[in-house]
C-alpha positions in Angstrom: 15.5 71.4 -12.2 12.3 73.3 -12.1 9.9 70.2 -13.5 6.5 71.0 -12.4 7.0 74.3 -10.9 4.9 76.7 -12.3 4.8 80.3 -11.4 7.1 83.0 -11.4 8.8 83.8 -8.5 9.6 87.9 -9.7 12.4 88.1 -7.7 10.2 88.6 -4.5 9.2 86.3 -1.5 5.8 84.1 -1.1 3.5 87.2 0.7 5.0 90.0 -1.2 4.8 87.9 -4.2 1.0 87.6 -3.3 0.4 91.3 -2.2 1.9 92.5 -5.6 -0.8 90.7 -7.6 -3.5 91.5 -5.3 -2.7 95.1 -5.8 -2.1 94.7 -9.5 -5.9 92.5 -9.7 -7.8 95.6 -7.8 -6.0 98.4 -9.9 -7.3 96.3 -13.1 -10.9 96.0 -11.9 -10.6 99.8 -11.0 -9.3 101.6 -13.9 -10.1 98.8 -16.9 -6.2 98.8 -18.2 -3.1 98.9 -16.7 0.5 98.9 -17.9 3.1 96.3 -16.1 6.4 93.8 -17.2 5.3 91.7 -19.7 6.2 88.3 -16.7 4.1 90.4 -14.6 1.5 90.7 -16.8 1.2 87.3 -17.8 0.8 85.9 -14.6 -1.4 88.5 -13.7 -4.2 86.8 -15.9 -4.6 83.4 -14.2 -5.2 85.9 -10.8 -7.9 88.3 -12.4 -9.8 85.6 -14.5 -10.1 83.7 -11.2 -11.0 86.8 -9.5 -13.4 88.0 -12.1 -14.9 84.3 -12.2 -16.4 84.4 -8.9 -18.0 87.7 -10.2 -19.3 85.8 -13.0 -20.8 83.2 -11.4 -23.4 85.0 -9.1 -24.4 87.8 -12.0 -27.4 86.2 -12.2 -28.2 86.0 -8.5 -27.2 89.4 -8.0 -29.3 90.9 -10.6 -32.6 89.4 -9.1 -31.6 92.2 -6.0 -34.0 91.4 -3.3 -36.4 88.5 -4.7 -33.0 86.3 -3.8 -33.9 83.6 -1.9 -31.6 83.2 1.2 -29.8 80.7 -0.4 -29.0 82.7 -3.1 -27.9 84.9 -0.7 -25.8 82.9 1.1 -24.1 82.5 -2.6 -23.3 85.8 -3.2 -22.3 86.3 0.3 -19.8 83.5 -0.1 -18.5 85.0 -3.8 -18.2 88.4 -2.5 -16.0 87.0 0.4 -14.0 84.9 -2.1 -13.4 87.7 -4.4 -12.0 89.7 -1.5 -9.5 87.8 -0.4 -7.9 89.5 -4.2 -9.5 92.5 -4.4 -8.7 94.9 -1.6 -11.0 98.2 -2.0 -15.1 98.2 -1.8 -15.0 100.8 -5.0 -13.4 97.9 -7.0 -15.6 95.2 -5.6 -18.6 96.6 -6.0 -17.7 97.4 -10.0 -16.8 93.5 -10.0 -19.7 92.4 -8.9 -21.9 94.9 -10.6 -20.4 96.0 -14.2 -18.0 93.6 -14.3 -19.7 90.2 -13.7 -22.8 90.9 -15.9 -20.6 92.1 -18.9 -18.8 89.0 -18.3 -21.6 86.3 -18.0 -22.0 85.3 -21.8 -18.3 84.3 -21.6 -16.0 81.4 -20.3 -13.0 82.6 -19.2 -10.9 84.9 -21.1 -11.9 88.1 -19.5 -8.3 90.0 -19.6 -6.1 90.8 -22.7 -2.2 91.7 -23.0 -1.2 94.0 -25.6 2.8 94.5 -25.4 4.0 98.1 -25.5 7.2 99.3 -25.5 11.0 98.9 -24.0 11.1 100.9 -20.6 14.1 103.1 -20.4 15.6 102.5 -17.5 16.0 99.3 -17.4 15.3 97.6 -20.8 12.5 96.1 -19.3 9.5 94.9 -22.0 6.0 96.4 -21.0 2.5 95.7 -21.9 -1.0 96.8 -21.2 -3.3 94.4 -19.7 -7.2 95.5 -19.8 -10.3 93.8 -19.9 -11.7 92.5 -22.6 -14.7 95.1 -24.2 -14.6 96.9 -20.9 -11.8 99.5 -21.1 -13.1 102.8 -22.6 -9.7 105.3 -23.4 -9.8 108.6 -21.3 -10.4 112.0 -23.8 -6.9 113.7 -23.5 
């Protein structure tokens, strides 16, 4: 019985389990949208709003730059260190932190969106799109 287990395990182990959505949280915060499984993509969203919630939560200290006090500081310090235990490349952190977290600070959670795609051939796999709410802007083809 699986009563109280929450989670899905994707067929991999604990750490690979936790490197896949790692990768999947900094390609989101990179590029704005990205396309995965629909199980993938679900539990993907728990991950990034955490993620994008410690960005969220110093926007404010972060925009005052250096009239921060050094306790304020110390807060972003501590966010940016918490956010990277997810996020795994400076480009990705630094959009969190900047673009990210002060688009984000009128909200309360609910800062990604899954949009279901399509069937993918080779497998019969469903697909969607997750992206972040207001934020992803379509490349001109």
């Amino acid at each position: 019985m699986r009563h109280r287990k929450s989670g899905r395990k994707l067929g991999r182990n604990a750490s690979h389990r936790a490197a896949l959505f790692n990768n999947l949280v900094t390609s989101l915060l990179t590029y704005g949208r990205i396309e995965t499984t629909e199980a993938k993509a679900k539990e993907l969203r728990s991950f990034a709003d955490a993620t994008i919630g410690w960005g969220v939560s110093v926007h404010a200290l972060v925009a005052k730059g250096d009239n921060a006090t050094k306790e304020e500081r110390a807060q972003i310090v501590h966010a940016r260190r918490m956010a990277r235990r997810t996020v795994k490349t400076s480009e990705a952190l630094d959009r969190l932190f900047g673009e990210i977290g002060t688009h984000f600070a009128s909200r309360k959670g609910g800062y990604t969106r899954l949009l279901k795609t399509r069937v993918r051939k080779g497998d019969a796999a469903p697909m969607a799109f997750v992206e972040l709410v207001g934020l992803y802007q379509p490349q001109a083809a």
